[in-house]
Structure formats: C-alpha cells, structure tokens
C-alpha positions as CSV (number, residue, x, y, z in Angstrom):
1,X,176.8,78.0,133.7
2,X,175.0,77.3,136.9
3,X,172.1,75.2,135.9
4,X,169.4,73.3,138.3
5,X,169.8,69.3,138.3
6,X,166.6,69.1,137.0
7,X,167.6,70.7,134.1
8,X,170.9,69.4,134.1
9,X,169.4,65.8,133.7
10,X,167.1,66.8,131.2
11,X,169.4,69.4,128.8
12,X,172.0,65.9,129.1
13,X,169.4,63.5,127.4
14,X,168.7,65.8,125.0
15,X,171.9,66.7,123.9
16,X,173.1,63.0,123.8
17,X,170.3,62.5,121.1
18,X,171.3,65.8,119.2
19,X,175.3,64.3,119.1
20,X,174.1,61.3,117.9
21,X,170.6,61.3,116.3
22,X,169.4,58.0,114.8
23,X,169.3,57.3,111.4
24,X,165.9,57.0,110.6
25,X,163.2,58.6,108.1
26,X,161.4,60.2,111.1
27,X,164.5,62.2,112.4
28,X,162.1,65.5,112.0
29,X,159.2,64.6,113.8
30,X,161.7,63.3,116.5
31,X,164.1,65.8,116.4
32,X,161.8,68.9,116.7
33,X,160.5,67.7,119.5
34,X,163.6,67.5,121.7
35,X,165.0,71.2,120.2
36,X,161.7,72.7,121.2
37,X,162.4,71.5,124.9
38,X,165.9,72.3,125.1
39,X,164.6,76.0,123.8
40,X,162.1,76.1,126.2
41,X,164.4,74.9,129.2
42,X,166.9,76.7,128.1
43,X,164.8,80.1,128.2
44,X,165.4,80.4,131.8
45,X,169.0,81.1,131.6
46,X,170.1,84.3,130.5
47,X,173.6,83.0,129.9
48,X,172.3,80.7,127.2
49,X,170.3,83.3,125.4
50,X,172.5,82.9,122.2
51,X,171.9,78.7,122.1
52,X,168.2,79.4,122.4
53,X,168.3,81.6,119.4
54,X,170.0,79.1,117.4
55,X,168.1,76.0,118.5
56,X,164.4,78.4,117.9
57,X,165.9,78.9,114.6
58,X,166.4,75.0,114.2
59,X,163.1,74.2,115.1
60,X,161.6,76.8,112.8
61,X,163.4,75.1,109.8
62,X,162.3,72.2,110.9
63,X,158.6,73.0,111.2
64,X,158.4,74.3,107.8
65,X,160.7,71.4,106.2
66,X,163.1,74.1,105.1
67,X,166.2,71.7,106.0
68,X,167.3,68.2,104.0
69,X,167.5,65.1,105.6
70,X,171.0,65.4,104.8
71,X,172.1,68.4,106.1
72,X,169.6,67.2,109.3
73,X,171.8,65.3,110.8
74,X,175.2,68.0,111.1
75,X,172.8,70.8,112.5
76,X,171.2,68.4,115.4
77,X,175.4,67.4,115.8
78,X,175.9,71.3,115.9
79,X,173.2,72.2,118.0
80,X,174.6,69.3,120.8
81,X,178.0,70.7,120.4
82,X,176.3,74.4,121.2
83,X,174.6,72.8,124.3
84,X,178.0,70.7,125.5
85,X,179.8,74.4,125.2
86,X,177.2,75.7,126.8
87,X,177.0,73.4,129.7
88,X,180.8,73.4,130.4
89,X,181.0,76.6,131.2
C-alpha cells in the first residue's frame, strides 16, 4: 500500500508500541491513545478500510473498559500485526 512518509514514519512508531506494549498498569490510557491515531491516519487510505474498523473497534473497548488487562496486551500485539500486513503490501 502506497502510503505518504509522513504517515509512514508515524503508522511505524505506532505499530512498534502495539507489537510490544509496556508492561505497565496504564497500558489503557497509553494505548488508546496511539489506536485512535493510527485510526485516524489510517482513514485516508481506502486500502486499509478493514484495519480501521478493527482498530475503532479496539479503541471503543478500550474507552468503555470492556477489555482485561490480560487479554490487552494480545489485541494491541494483533492490532500491530494487522498494521505490519497492512503496511507490506
């Protein structure tokens, strides 16, 4: 997928946290602020529609606390490994 370097830079940090998010008791609070960007950058690529989706959905579960700390951690992995697909197209 053809993707500005702009974006390129900035979808790469994010998905580097995603594949390996710290282990800490604010993992939420830091993590639903990162798959709100990559949503929003990730908007204006039609290509990537189905990524967006699941990384809204994400956030949404992560806004209403609907996800364990537990189970946290494999969806950011998930969502990184969606974005590295995604990016190596």
């Amino acid at each position: 997928m053809k993707m500005r370097n702009d974006d390129i830079r900035t979808i790469t940090e994010i998905k580097q946290f995603l594949l390996d998010p710290p282990v800490s008791f604010k993992l939420k609070d830091y993590a639903s602020k990162h798959v709100q960007d990559a949503a929003d950058l990730l908007s204006a690529y039609a290509e990537a529609a189905a990524v967006q989706n699941y990384l809204l959905d994400l956030h949404e579960q992560l806004e209403t606390n609907s996800i364990s700390q537990e189970e946290l951690r494999n969806k950011l992995k998930e969502a990184g490994i969606q974005i590295s697909r995604l990016t190596n197209k």
